[in-house]
C-alpha positions in Angstrom: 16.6 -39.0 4.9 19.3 -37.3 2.9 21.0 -34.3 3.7 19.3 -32.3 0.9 16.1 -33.4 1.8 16.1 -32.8 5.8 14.5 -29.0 5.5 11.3 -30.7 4.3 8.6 -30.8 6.5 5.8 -33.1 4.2 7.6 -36.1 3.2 4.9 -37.5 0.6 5.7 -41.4 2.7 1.9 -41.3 3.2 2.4 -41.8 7.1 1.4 -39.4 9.4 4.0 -37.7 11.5 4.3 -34.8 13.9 6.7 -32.6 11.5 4.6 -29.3 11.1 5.8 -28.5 14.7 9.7 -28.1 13.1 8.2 -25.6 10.9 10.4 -22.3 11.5 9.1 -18.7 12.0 7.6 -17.7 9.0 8.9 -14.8 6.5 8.7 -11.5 8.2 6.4 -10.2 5.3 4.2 -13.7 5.8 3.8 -13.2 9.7 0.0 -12.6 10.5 0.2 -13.2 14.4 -1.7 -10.1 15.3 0.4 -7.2 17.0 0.6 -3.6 17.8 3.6 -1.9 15.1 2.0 1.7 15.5 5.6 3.6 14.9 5.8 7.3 17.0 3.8 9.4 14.6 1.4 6.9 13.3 -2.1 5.9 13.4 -3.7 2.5 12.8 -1.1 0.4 13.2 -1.9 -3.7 13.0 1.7 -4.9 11.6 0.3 -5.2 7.9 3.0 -2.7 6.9 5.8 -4.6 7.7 4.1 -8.3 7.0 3.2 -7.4 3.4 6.1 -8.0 1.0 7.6 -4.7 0.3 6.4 -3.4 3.8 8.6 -0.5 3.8 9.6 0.5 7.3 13.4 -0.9 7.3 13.9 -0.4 3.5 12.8 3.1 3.2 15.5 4.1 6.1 18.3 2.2 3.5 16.8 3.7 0.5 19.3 5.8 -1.1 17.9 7.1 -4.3 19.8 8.6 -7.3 20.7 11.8 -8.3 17.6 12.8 -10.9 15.1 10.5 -8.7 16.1 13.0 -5.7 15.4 15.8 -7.9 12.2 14.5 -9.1 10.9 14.1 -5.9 11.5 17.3 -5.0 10.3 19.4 -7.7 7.3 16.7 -6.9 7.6 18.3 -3.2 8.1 22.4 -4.2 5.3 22.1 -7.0 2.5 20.0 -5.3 2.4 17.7 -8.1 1.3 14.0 -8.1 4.6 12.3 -8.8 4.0 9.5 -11.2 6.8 6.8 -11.2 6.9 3.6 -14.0 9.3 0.9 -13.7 9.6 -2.6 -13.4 7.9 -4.7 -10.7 10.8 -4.3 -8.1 12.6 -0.8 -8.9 11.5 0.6 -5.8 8.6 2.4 -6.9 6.9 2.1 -3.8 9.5 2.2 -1.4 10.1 5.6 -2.7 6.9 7.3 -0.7 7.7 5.2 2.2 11.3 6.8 2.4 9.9 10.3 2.2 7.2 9.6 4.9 10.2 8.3 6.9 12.6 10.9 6.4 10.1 13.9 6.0 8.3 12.8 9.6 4.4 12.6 7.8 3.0 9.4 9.5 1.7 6.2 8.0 1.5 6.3 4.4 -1.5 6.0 3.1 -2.1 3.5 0.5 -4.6 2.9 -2.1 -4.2 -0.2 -4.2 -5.5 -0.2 -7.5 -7.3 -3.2 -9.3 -9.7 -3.3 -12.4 -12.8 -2.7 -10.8 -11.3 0.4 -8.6 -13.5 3.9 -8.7 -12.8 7.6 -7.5 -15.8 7.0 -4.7 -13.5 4.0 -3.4 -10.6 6.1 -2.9 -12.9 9.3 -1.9 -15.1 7.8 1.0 -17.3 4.5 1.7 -21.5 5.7 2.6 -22.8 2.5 4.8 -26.6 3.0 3.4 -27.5 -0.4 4.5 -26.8 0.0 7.9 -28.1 3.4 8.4 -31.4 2.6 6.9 -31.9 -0.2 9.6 -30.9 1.8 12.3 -33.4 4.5 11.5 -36.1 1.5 11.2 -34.8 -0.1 14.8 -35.0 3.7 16.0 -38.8 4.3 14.6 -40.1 1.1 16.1 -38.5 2.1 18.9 -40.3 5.6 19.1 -43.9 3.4 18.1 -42.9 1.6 21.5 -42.8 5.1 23.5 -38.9 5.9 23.4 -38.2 9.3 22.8 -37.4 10.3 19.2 -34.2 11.6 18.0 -33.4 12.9 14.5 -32.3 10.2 12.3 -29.9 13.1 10.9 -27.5 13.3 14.1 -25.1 10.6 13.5 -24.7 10.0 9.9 -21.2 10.8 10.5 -21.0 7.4 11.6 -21.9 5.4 8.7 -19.3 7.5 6.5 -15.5 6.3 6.4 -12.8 8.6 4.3 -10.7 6.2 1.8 -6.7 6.6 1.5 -7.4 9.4 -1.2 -10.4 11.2 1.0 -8.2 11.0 4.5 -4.7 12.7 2.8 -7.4 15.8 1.8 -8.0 16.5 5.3 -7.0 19.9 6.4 -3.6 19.8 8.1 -0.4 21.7 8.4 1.6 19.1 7.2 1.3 16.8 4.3 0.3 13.6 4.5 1.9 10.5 1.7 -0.4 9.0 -0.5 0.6 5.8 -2.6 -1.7 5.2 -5.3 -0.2 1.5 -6.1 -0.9 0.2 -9.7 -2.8 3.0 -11.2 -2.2 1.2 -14.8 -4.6 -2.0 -13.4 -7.8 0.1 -13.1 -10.4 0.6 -15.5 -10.0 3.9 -18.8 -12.1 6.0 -16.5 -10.7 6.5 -13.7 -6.7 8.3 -14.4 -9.7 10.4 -15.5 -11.6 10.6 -12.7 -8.3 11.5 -10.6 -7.8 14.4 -12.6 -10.6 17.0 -10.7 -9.6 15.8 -7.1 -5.7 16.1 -7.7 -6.4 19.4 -9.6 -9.0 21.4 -6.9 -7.9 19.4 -3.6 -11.4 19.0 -2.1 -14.4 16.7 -2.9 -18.3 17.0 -1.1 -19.7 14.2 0.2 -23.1 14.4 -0.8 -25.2 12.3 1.7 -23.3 14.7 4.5 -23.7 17.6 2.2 -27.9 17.7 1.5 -28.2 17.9 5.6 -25.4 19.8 6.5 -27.9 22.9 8.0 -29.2 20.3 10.1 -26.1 19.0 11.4 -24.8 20.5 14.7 -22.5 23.6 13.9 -23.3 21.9 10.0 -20.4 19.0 11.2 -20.5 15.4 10.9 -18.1 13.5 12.8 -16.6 10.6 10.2 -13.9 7.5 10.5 -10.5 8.3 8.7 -8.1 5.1 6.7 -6.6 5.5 9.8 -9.6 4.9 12.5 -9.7 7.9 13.5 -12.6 10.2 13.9 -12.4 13.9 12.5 -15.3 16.8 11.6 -16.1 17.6 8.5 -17.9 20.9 7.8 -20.6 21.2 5.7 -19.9 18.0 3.6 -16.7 18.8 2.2 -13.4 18.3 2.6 -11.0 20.8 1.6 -6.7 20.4 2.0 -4.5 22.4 3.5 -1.5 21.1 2.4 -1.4 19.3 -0.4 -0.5 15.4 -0.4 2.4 13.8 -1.5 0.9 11.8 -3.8 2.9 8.9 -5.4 1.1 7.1 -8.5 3.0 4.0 -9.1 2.9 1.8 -12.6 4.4 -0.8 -14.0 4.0 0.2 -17.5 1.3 -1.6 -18.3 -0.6 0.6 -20.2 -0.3 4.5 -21.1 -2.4 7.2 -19.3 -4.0 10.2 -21.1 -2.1 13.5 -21.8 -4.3 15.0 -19.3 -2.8 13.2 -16.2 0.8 13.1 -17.4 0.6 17.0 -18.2 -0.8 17.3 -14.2 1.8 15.1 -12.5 5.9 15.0 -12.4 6.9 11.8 -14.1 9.7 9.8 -12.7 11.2 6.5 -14.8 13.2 4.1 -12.7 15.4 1.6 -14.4 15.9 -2.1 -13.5 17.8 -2.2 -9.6 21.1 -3.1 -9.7 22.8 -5.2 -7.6 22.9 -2.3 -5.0 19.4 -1.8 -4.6 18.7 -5.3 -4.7 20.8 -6.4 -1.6 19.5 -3.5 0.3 15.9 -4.7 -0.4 17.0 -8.5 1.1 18.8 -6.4 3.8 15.9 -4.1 4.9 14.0 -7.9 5.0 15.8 -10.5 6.4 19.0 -9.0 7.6 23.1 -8.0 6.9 23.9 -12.2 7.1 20.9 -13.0 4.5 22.1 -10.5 2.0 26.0 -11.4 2.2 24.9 -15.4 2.1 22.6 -14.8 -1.0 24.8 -12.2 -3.0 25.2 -15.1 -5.4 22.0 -15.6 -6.1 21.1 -11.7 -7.0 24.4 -11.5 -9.0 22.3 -14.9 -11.1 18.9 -13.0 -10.6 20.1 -9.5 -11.9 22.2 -12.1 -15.4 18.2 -13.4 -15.8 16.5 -10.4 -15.7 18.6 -9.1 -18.6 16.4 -11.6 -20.6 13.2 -12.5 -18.4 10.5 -11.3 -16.3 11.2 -11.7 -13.3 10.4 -10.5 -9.7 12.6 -9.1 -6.6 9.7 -10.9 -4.6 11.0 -14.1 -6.0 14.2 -13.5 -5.3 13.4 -12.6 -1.5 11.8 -15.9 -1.3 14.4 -17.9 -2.5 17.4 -16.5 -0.4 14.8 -17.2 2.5 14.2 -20.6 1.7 17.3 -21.7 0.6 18.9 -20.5 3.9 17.2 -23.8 5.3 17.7 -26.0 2.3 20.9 -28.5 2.5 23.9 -26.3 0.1 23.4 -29.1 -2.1 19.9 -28.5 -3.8 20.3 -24.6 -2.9 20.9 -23.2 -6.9 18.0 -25.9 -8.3 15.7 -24.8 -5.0 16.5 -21.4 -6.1 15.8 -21.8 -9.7 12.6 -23.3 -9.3 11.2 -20.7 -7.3 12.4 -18.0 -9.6 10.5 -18.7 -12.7 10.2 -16.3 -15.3 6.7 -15.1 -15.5 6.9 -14.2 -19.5 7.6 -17.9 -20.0 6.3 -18.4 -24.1 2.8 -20.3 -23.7 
């Protein structure tokens, strides 16, 4: 085998071989071996944060953002204002509400990710109506068999989990850091939608709401985003202090006056070479980002003229760190493809 070829691991000789046990420990952002990452502070913790690529724990305590982005994020901050930042994929726009739940002390961010099919109610709360309907059937042929009765009513708390969105309302002193990732994928209706909930800070809950006088104290016990169980009074839930909400887009569509005239708008330009070595850094290390600070000085001289992502670049460096130095630039080239490429 030549020395460019002896990182692979399939061969394509058609002959079996026992070479998937050289395979090396996977990306950082690609490890799903279950583990326990709660930070001091946090809730919920299963190590998704720092396995998905941009999982933000190192990179937000790098982050060093400019002079008007600091700005923005405070007025953001002193106004109570949904900060809405557009940019390229890779400019840091969701780094940026990990590094103020870092800095700040507010917990776990809570993220919401947009896609096409995404509504309010999704972000809001999630009403289990399937399950509760057959435990109220399990519990009336249990009464026709002679166990006592019990009102149906008691626990619907239990069948009722908060969303992202629904679980930052919750009363509390401090703020909690909501990401709303992608906003510009979702369907015309919903920036819409957003518009009461950011505005009043509250939503009901209606299925908690109709029976509140029959609850105990008129208070359901419900599951948060982040597993844990709180009370909510009389079917609504009301903030205390305001989010920090981040709305992130990449500009692929514009939102209605309404929204923009609601929210502090924040524009981040391409990342420079800077920002772009502390995002390898804050991944796969000081050693990484010096050996591949060729390959950024190529990625940032293509993205003057393609569409290209900072994920692709973060694979390469990885992969090319095992490659033989000969095939490293070709390696490297073929994993960054443009993703405009003319059809």
């Amino acid at each position: 085998m030549s020395e460019s070829s002896e990182w692979l691991i399939y061969r394509g000789a058609g002959e079996p071989h026992e070479g998937i046990t050289q395979l090396p420990p996977p990306p950082p952002w690609r490890d799903f071996a279950g583990r326990d990452d709660t930070a001091p502070g946090e809730e919920g913790g299963d190590g998704s944060a720092d396995r998905r690529l941009g999982g933000y724990r190192h990179e937000a305590e790098l982050h060093r953002p400019g002079a008007e982005e600091l700005e923005m994020i405070n007025a953001a901050l002193y106004l109570r204002r949904p900060l809405l930042v557009t940019g390229s994929p890779g400019a840091g726009k969701s780094t940026l509400a990990h590094s103020v739940a870092h800095e700040l002390g507010l917990g776990r961010v809570l993220r919401w990710p947009i896609v096409s099919r995404s509504t309010l109610l999704d972000g809001l709360y999630h009403y289990d109506a399937i399950a509760r309907l057959q435990d109220v059937q399990i519990a009336a042929h249990s009464a026709a068999a002679g166990a006592p009765e019990r009102d149906p009513s008691a626990d619907i708390g239990s069948y009722v989990r908060l969303g992202p969105l629904g679980t930052a309302l919750l009363p509390s002193e401090q703020p909690r850091v909501l990401l709303i990732d992608e906003l510009d994928k979702s369907d015309i209706d919903l920036p819409n939608d957003l518009l009461n909930v950011l505005e009043e800070g509250e939503f009901g809950i209606p299925e908690l709401e109709r029976i509140a006088d029959r609850l105990p104290g008129g208070e359901a016990e419900v599951l948060t985003d982040d597993g844990t169980k709180v009370k909510v009074r009389g079917g609504r839930v009301q903030c205390r202090a305001f989010p920090f909400v981040v709305l992130t887009s990449n500009g692929e569509r514009d939102f209605p006056a309404p929204l923009m005239r609601r929210c502090i708008h924040l524009e981040l330009g391409r990342p420079d070479h800077q920002r772009l070595a502390t995002f390898v850094r804050a991944h796969l290390g000081d050693e990484a980002a010096r050996a591949g600070d060729d390959l950024i000085a190529h990625f940032l001289e293509r993205s003057r003229s393609e569409l290209i992502s900072t994920d692709q670049l973060l694979n390469a460096i990885y992969l090319t760190d095992a490659a033989a130095p000969a095939g490293r630039d070709r390696l490297a080239d073929l994993l960054i493809q443009r993703l405009d490429r003319p059809r």
